[in-house]
KEVO-329494 format. One record per residue: residue in one letter; x, y, z of N, C-alpha, C, O in turn. Coordinates in nm, 2 decimals. Layout:
<node a; <X; Y; Z>; <X; Y; Z>; <X; Y; Z>; <X; Y; Z>>,
...
***
This chain:
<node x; <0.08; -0.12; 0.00>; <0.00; 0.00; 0.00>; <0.09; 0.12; 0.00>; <0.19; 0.14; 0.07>>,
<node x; <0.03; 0.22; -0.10>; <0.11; 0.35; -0.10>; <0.06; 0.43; -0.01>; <-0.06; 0.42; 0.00>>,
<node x; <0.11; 0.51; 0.08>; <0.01; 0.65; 0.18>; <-0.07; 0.55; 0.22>; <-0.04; 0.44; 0.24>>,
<node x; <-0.21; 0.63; 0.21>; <-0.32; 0.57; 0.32>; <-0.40; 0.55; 0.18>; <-0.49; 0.46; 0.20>>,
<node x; <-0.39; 0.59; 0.05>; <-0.52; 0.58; -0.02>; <-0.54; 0.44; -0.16>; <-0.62; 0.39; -0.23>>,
<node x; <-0.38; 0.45; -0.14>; <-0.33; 0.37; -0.32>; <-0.26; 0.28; -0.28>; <-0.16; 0.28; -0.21>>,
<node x; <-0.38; 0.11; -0.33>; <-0.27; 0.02; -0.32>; <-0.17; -0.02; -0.50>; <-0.20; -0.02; -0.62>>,
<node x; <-0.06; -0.05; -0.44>; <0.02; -0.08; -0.57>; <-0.01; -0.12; -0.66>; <0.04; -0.08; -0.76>>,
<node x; <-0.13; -0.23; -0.66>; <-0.17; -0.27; -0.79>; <-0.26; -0.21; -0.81>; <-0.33; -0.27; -0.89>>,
<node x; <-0.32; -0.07; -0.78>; <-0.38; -0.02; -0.87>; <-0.29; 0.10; -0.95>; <-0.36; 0.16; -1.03>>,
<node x; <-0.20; 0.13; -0.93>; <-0.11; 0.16; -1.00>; <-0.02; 0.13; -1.07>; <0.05; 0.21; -1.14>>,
<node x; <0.00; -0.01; -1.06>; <0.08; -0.13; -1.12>; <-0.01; -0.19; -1.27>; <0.02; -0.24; -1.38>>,
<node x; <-0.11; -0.15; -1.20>; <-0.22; -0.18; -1.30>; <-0.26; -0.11; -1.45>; <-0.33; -0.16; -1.54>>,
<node x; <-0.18; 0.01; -1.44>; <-0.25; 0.12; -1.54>; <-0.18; 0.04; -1.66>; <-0.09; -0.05; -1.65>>,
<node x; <-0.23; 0.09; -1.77>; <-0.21; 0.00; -1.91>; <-0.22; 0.14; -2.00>; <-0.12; 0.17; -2.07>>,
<node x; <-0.37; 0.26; -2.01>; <-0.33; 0.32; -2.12>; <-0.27; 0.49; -2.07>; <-0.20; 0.51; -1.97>>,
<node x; <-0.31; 0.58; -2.16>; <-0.26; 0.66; -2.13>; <-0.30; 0.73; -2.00>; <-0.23; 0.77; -1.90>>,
<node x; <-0.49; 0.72; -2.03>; <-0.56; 0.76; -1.94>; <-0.51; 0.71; -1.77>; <-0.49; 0.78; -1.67>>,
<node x; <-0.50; 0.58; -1.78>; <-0.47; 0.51; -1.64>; <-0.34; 0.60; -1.62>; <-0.33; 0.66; -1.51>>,
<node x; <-0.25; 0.62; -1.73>; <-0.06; 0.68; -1.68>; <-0.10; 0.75; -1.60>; <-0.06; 0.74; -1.49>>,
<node x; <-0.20; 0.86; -1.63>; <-0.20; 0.99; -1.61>; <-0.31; 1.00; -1.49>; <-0.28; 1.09; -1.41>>,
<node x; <-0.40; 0.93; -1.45>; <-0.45; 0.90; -1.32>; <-0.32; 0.85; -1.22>; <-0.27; 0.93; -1.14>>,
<node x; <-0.27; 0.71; -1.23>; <-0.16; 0.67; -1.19>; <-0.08; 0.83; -1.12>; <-0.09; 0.87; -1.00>>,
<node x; <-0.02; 0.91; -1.22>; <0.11; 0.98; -1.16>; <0.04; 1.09; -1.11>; <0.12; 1.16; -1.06>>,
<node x; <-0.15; 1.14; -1.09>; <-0.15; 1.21; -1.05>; <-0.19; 1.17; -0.89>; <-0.18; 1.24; -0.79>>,
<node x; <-0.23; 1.00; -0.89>; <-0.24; 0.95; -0.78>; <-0.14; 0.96; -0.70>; <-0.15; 0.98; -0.58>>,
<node x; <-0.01; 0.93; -0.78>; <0.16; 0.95; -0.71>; <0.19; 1.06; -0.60>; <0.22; 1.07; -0.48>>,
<node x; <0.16; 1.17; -0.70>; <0.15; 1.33; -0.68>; <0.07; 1.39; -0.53>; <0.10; 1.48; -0.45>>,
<node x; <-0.05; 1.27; -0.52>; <-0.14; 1.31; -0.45>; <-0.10; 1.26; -0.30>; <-0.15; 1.29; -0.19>>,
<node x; <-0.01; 1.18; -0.34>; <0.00; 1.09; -0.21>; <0.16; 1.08; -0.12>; <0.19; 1.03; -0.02>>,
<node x; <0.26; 1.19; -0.26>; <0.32; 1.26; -0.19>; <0.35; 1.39; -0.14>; <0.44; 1.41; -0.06>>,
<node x; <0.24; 1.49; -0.18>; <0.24; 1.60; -0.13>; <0.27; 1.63; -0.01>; <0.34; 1.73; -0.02>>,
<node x; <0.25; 1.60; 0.08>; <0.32; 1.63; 0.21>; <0.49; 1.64; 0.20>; <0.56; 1.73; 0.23>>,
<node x; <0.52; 1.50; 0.15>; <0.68; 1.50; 0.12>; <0.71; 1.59; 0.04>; <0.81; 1.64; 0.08>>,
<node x; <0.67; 1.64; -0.09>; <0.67; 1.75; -0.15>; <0.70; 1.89; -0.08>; <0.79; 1.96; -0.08>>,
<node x; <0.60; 1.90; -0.02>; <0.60; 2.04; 0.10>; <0.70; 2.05; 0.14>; <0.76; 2.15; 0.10>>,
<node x; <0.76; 1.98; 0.22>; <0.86; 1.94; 0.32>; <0.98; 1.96; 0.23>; <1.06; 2.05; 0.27>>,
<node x; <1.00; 1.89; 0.13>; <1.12; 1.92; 0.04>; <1.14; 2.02; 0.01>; <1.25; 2.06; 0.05>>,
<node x; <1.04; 2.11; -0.06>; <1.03; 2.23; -0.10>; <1.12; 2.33; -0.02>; <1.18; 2.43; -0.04>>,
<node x; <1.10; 2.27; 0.07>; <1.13; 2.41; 0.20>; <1.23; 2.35; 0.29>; <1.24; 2.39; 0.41>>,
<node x; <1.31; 2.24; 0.24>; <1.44; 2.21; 0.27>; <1.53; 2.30; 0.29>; <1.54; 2.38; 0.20>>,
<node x; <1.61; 2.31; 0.39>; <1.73; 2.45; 0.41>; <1.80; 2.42; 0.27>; <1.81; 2.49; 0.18>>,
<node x; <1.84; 2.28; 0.29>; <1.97; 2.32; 0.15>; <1.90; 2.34; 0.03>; <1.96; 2.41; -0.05>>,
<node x; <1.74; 2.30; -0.03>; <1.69; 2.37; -0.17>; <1.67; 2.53; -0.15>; <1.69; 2.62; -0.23>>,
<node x; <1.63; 2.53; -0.03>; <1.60; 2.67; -0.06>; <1.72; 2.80; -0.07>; <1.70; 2.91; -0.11>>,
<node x; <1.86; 2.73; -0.01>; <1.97; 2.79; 0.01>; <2.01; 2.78; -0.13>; <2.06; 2.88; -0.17>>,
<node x; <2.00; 2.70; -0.19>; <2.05; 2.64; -0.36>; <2.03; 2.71; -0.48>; <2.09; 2.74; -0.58>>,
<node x; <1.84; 2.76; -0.42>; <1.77; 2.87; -0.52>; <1.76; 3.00; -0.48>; <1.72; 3.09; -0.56>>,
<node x; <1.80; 3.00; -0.36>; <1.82; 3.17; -0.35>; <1.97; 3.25; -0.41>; <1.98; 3.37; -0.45>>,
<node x; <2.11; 3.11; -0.36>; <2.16; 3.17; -0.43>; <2.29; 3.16; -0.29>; <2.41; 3.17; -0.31>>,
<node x; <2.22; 3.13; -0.18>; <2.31; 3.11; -0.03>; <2.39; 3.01; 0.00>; <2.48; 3.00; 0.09>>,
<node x; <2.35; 2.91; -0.10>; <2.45; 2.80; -0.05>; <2.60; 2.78; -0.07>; <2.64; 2.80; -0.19>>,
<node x; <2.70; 2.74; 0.04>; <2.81; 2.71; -0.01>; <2.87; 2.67; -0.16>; <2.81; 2.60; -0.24>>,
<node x; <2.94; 2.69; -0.17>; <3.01; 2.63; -0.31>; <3.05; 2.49; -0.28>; <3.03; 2.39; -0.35>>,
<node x; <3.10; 2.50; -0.20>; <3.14; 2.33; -0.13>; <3.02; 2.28; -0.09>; <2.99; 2.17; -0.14>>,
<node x; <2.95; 2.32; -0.04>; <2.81; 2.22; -0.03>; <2.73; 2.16; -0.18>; <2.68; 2.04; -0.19>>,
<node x; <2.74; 2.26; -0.28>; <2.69; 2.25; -0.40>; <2.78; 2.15; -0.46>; <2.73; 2.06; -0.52>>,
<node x; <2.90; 2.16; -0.46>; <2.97; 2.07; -0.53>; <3.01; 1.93; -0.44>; <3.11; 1.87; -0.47>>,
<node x; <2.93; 1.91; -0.35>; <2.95; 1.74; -0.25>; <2.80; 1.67; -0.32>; <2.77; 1.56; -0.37>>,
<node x; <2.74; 1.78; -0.30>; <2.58; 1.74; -0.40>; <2.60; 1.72; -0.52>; <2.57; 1.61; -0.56>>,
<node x; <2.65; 1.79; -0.58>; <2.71; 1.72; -0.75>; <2.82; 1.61; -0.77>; <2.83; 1.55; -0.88>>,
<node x; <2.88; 1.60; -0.68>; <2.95; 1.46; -0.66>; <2.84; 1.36; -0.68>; <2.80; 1.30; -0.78>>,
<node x; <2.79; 1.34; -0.50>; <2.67; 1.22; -0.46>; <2.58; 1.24; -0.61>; <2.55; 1.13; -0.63>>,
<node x; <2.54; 1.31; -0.68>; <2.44; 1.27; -0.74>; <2.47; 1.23; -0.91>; <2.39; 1.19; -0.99>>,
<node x; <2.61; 1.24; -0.93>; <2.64; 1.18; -1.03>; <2.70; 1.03; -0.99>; <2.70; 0.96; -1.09>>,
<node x; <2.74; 0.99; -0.89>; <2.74; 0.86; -0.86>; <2.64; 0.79; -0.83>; <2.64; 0.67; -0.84>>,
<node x; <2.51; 0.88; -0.78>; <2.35; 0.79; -0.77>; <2.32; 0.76; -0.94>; <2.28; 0.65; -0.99>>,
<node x; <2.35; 0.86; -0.98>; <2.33; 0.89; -1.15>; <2.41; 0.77; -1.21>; <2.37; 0.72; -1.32>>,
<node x; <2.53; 0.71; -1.15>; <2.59; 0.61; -1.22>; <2.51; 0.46; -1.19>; <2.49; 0.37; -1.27>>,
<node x; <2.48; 0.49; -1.02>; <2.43; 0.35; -1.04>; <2.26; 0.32; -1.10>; <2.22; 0.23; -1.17>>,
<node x; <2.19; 0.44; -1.06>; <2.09; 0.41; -1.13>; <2.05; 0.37; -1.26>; <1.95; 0.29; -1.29>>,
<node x; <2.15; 0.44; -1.34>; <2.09; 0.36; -1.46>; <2.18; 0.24; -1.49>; <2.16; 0.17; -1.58>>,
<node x; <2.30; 0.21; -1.37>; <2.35; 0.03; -1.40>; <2.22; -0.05; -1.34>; <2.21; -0.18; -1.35>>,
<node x; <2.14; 0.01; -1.30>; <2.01; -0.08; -1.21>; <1.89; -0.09; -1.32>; <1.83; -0.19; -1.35>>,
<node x; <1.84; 0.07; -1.38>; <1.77; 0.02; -1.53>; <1.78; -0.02; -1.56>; <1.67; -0.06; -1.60>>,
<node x; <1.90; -0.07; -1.62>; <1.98; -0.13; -1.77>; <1.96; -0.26; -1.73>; <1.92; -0.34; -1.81>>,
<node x; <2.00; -0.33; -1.58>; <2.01; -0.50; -1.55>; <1.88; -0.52; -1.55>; <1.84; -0.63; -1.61>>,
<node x; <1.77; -0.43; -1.48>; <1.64; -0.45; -1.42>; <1.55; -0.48; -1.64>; <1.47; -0.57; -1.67>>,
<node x; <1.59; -0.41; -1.71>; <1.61; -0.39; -1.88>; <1.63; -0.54; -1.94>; <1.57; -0.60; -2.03>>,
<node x; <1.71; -0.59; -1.85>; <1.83; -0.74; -1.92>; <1.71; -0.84; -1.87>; <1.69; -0.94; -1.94>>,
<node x; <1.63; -0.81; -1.75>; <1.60; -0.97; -1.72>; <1.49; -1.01; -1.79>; <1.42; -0.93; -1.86>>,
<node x; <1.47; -1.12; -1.79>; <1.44; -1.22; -1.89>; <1.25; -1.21; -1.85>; <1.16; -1.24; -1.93>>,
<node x; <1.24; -1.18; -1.79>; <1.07; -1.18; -1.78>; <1.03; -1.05; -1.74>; <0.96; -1.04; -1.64>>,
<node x; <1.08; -0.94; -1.80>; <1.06; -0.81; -1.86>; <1.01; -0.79; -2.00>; <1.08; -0.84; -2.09>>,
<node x; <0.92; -0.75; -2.04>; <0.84; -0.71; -2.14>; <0.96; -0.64; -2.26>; <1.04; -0.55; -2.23>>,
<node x; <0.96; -0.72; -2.38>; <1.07; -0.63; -2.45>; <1.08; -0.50; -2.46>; <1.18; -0.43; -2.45>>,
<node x; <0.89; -0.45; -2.48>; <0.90; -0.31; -2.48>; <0.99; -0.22; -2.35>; <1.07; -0.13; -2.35>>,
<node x; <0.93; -0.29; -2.27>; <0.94; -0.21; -2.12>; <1.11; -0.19; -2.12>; <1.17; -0.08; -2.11>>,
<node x; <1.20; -0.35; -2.13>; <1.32; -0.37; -2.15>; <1.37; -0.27; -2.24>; <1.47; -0.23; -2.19>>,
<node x; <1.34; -0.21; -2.35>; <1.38; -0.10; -2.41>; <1.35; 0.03; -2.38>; <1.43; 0.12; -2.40>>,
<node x; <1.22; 0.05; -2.31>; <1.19; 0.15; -2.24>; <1.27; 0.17; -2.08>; <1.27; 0.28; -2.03>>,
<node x; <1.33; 0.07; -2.03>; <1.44; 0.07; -1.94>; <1.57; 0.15; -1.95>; <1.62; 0.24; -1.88>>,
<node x; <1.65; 0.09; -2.10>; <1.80; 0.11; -2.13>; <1.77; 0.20; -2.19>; <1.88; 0.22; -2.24>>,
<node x; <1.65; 0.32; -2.25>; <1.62; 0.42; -2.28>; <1.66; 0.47; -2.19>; <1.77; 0.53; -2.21>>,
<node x; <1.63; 0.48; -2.03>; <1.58; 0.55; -1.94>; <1.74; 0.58; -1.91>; <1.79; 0.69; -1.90>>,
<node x; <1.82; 0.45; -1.91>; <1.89; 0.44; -1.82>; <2.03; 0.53; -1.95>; <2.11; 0.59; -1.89>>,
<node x; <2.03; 0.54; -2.05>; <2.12; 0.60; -2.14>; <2.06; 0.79; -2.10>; <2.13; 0.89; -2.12>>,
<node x; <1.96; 0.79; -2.05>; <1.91; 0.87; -2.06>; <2.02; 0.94; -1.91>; <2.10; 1.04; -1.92>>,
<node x; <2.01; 0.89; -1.85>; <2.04; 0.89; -1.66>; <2.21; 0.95; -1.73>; <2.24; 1.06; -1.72>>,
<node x; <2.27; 0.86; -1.78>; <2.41; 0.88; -1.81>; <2.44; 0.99; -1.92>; <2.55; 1.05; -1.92>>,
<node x; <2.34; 1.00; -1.99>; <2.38; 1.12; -2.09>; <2.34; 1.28; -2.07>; <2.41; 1.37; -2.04>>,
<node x; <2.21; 1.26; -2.09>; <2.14; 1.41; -2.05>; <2.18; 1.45; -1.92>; <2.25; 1.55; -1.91>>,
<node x; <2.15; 1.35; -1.80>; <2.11; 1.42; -1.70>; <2.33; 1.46; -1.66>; <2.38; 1.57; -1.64>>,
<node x; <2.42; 1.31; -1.67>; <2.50; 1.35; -1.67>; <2.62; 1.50; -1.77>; <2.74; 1.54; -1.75>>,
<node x; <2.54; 1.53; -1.85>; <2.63; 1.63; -1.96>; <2.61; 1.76; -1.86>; <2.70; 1.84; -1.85>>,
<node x; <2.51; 1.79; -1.78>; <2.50; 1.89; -1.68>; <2.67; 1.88; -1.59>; <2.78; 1.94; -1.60>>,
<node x; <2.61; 1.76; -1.49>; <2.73; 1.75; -1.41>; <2.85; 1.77; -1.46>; <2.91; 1.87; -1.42>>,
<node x; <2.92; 1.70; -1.56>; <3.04; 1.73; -1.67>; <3.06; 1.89; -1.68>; <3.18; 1.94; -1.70>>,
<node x; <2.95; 1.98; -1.69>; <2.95; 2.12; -1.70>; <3.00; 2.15; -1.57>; <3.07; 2.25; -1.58>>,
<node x; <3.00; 2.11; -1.44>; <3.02; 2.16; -1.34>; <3.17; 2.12; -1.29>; <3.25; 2.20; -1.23>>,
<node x; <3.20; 1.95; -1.33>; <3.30; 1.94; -1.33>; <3.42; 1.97; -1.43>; <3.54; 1.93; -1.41>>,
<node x; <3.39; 2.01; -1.49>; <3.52; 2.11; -1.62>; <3.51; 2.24; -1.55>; <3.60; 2.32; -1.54>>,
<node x; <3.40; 2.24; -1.49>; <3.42; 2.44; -1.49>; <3.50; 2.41; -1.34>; <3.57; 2.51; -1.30>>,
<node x; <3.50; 2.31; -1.26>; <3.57; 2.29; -1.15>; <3.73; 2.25; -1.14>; <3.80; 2.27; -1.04>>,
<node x; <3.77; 2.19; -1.26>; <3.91; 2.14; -1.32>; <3.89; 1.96; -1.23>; <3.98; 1.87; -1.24>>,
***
């Protein structure tokens, strides 16, 4: 069971678009509180105003390009196994080239401009 209102398989469950889009707004709905809470995190809010350390910023850009490494080694195997849907399996090693390229070509920007 997710929160108090969504059990997994009815989210596990969605098939078309309509269900995706019920699904992630059920997600949405049932993290809000943690939402809130993040939002108004000292270190996000220190990040977007503009206050936070440099060294703090760049320990965060470290940890998150090494989460960034293993995550998509965890797509890509979770991609490989054998009673994975081919689609989905492609729709995986998408995600996971995705994790290593896009999101990593940011960090690479931070680490050049750092030496």
């Amino acid at each position: 069971k997710i929160g108090n209102n969504v059990k997994c398989e009815q989210l596990l469950g969605a098939r078309d678009v309509g269900d995706n889009e019920k699904m992630a707004q059920a997600l949405w709905d049932e993290a809000s509180s943690l939402i809130s809470v993040t939002e108004n995190h000292p270190f996000l809010v220190a990040m977007v105003d503009g206050t936070l350390p440099v060294e703090n910023f760049r320990y965060y850009v470290i940890q998150d390009a090494l989460y960034l490494k293993d995550f998509a080694d965890c797509l890509r195997r979770l991609g490989d196994n054998a009673n994975v849907d081919p689609k989905e399996s492609k729709r995986l090693h998408d995600l996971a080239k995705g994790a290593e390229e896009d999101e990593m070509a940011l960090h690479r920007g931070f680490f050049d401009k750092w030496g």
